[in-house]
C-alpha positions as CSV (number, residue, x, y, z in Angstrom):
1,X,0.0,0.0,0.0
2,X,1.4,3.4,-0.6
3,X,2.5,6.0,2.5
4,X,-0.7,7.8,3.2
5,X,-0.3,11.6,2.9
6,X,-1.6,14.1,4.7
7,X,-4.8,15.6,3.7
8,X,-4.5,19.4,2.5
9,X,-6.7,21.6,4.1
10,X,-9.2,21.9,0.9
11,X,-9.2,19.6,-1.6
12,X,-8.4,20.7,-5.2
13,X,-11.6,19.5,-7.9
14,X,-9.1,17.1,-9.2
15,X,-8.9,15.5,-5.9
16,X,-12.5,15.7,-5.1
17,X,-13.4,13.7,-8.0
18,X,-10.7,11.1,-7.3
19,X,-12.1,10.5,-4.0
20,X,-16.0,10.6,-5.4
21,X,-15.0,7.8,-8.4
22,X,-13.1,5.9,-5.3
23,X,-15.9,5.9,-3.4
24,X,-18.9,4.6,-5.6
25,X,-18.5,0.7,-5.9
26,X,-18.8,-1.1,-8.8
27,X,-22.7,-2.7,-8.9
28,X,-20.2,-6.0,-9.4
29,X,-18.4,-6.0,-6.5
30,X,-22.1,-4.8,-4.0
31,X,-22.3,-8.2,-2.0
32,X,-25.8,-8.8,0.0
33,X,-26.0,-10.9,3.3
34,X,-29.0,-13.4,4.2
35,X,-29.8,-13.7,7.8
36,X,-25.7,-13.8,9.1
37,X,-25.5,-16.7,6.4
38,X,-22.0,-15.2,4.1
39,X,-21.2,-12.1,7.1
40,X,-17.4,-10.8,6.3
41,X,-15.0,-11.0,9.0
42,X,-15.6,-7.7,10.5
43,X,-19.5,-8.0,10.5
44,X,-21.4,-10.6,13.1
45,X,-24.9,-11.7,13.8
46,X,-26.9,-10.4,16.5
47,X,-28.2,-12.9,19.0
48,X,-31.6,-13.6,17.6
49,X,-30.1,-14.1,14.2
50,X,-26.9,-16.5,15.8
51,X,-30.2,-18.4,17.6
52,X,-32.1,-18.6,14.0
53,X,-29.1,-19.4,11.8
54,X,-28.6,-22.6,14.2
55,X,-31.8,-23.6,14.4
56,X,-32.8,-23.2,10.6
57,X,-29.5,-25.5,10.2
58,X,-30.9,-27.9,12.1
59,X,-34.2,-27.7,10.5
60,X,-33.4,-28.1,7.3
61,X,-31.0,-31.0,8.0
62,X,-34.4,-32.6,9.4
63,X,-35.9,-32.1,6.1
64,X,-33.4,-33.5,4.2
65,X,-33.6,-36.4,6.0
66,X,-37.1,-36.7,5.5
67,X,-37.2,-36.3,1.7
68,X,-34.0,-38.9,1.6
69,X,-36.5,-41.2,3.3
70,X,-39.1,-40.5,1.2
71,X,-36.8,-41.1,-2.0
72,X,-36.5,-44.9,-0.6
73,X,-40.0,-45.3,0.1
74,X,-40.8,-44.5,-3.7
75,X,-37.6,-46.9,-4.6
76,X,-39.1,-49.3,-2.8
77,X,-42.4,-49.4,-4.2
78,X,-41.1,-48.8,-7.7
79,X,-39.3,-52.2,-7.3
80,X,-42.3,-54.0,-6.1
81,X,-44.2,-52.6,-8.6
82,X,-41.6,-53.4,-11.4
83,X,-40.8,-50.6,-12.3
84,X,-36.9,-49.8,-13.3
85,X,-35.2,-46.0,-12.5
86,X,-34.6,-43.6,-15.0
87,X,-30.8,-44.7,-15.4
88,X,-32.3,-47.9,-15.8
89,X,-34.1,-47.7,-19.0
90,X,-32.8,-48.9,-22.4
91,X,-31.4,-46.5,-24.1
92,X,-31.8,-45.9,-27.8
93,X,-28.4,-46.3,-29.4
94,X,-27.2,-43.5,-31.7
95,X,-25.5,-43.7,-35.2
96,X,-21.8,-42.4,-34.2
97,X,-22.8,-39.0,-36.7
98,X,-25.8,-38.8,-35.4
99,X,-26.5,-35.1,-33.5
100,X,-27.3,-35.6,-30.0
101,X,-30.6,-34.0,-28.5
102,X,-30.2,-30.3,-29.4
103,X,-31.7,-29.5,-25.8
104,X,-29.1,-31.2,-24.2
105,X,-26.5,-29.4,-26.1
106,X,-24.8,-25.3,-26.1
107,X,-24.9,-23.3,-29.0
108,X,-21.5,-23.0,-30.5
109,X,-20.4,-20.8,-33.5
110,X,-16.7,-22.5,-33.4
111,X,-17.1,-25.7,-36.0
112,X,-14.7,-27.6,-34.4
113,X,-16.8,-27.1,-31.2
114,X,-19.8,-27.9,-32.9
115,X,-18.8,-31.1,-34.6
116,X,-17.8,-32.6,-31.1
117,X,-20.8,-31.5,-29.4
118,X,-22.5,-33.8,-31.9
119,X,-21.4,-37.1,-31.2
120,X,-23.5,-38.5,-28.3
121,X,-20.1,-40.2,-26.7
122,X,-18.3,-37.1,-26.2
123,X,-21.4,-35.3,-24.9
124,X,-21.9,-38.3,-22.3
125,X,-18.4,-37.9,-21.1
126,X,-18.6,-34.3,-20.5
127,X,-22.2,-35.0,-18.5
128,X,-20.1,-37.5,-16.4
129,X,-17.6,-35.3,-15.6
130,X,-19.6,-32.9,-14.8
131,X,-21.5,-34.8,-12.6
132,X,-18.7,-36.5,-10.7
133,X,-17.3,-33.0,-10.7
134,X,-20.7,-32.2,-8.7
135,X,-20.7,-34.8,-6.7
136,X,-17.0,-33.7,-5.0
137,X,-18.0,-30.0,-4.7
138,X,-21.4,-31.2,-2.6
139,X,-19.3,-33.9,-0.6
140,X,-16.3,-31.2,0.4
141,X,-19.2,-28.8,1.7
142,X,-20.8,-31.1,3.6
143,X,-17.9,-32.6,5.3
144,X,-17.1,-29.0,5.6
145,X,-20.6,-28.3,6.8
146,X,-20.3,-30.9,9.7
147,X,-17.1,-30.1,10.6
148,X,-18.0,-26.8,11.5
149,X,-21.5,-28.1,13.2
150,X,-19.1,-30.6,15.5
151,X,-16.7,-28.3,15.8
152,X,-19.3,-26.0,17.3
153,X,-20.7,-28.8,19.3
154,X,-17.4,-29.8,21.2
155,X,-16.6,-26.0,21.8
156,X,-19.8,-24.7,23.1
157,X,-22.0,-27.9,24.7
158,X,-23.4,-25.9,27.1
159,X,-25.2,-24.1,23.4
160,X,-26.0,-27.2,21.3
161,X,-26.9,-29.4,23.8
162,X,-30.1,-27.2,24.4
163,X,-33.1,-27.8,23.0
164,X,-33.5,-24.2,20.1
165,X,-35.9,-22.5,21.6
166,X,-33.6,-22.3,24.5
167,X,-30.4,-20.9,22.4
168,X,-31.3,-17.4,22.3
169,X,-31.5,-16.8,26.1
170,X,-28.1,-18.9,26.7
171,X,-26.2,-16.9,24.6
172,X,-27.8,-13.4,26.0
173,X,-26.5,-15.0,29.2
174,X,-22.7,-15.9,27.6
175,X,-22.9,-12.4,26.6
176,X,-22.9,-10.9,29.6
177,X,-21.3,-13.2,31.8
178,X,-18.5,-14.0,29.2
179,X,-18.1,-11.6,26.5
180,X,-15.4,-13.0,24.6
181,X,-16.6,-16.5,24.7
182,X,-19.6,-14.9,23.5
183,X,-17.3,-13.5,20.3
184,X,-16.1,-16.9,19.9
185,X,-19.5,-18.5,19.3
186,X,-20.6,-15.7,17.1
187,X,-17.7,-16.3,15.0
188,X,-18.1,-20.3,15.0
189,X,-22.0,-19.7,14.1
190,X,-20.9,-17.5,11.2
191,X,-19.2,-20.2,9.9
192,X,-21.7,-22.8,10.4
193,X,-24.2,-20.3,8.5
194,X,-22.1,-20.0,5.5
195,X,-21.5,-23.3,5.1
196,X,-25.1,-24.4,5.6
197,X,-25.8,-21.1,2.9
198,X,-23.4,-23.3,0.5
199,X,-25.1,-26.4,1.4
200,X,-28.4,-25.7,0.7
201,X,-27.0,-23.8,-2.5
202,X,-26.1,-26.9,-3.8
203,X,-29.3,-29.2,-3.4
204,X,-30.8,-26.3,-4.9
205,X,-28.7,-26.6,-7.8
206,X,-29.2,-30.7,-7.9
207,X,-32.8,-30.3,-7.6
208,X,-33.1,-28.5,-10.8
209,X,-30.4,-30.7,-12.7
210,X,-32.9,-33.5,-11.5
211,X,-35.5,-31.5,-12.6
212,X,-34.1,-31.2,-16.0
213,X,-33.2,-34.7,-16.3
214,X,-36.8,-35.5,-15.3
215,X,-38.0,-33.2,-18.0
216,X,-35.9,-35.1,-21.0
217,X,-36.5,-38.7,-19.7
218,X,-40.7,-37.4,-19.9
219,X,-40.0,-36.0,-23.3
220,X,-38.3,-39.3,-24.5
221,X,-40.9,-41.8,-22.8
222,X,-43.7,-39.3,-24.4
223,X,-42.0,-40.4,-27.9
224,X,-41.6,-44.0,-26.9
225,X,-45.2,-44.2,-25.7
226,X,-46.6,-42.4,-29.3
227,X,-44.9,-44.5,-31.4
228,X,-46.1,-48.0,-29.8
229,X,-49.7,-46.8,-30.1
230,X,-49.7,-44.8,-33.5
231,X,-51.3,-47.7,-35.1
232,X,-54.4,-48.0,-33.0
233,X,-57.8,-46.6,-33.3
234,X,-58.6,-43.9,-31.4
235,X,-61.6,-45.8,-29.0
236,X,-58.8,-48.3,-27.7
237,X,-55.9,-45.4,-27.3
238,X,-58.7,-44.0,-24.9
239,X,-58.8,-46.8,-23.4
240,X,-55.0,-48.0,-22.5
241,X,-54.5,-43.8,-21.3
242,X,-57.6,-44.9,-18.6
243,X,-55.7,-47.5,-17.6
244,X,-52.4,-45.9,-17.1
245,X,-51.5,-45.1,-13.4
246,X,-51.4,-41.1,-13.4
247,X,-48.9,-41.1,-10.4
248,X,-46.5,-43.9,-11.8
249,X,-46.8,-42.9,-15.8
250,X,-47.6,-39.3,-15.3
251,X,-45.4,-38.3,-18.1
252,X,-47.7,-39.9,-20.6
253,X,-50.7,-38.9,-19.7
């Protein structure tokens, strides 16, 4: 950093638009905080948000759980019901030239880009990287995640071990009995909230690459389920679509 300077007196106009232009930040660089959840290192949470951020982590790890459970349930009765997953199903093979499904793929202008993106094995093996690539980024900020919460937990027992509605008047206590413990939790709950912030980032992000995937597996079963009945009449087409579960075949109804 350069010496500072003494400040003249009055400042010339080339000055005061130097400082002016210095002080205006970029809308780029303007960063927003949710609930204590991404707080910079000289910023901290109030109480009532410290008590929150804590229990909303707990919360939501509860509702993970509880959608995980219901995932098996559904495995579960698929299987009994003979049903296969989506990775499962056969898979219509592709002519090595053959363009993949345009709404899988990016628009390129570059021809070399182009002609790679349309040959189904390539595009596979950049969704597979991508995926796996996925799969570390959620795994580090989890382990991250609990490390933080257990980290928290060992530190401060005397915090965690209450039930949450009790959080909020334990640390107004530690506040004023022991101030700079009090810091110290602040600071550890900061960190707990940013990494639950990333956390929950990232099922957000799986839940609409699931989403997607959802939406092209409907599309293709849509086409599979059109062509095997194109050839009959229109009273017995009624007929099979009545008999289709809506819940298990929705996508071709």
């Amino acid at each position: 950093m350069p010496d500072e300077e003494e400040s003249p007196d009055e400042l010339t106009i080339e000055d005061a638009a130097e400082k002016l232009s210095d002080s205006n930040t970029p809308e780029s660089e303007i960063v927003t905080h949710i609930a204590g959840a991404d707080l910079p290192d000289n910023m901290s949470m109030t109480v009532e948000q410290a008590s929150k951020s804590l229990s909303d982590a707990r919360t939501a790890e509860d509702a993970e759980a509880e959608r995980l459970k219901a995932d098996q349930i559904r495995k579960e009765v698929d299987e009994l019901r003979g049903d296969k997953p989506a990775d499962d199903q056969p898979k219509e093979t592709k002519a090595e030239n053959q363009p993949a499904d345009s709404n899988d793929l990016p628009i390129h202008d570059d021809p070399d880009i182009a002609k790679a993106l349309s040959k189904p094995k390539f595009v596979e093996a950049i969704k597979a990287y991508d995926n796996q690539v996925q799969q570390q980024v959620t795994q580090a900020v989890e382990q991250a995640n609990d490390f933080a919460r257990m980290s928290f937990a060992e530190n401060f027992p005397e915090i965690s071990n209450l039930p949450p509605q009790q959080w909020e008047g334990a640390l107004i206590a530690m506040a004023q009995q022991e101030p700079e413990r009090f810091k110290s939790a602040i600071n550890s709950l900061n960190r707990v909230s940013q990494l639950q912030a990333a956390r929950q980032q990232q099922q957000v992000q799986q839940q609409q690459r699931e989403q997607v995937e959802f939406q092209h597996y409907a599309k293709a079963e849509d086409a599979r389920f059109a062509e095997l009945v194109k050839d009959e009449p229109p009273a017995r087409l009624r007929e099979i679509e009545a008999e289709i579960p809506e819940d298990a075949f929705g996508a071709w109804r």
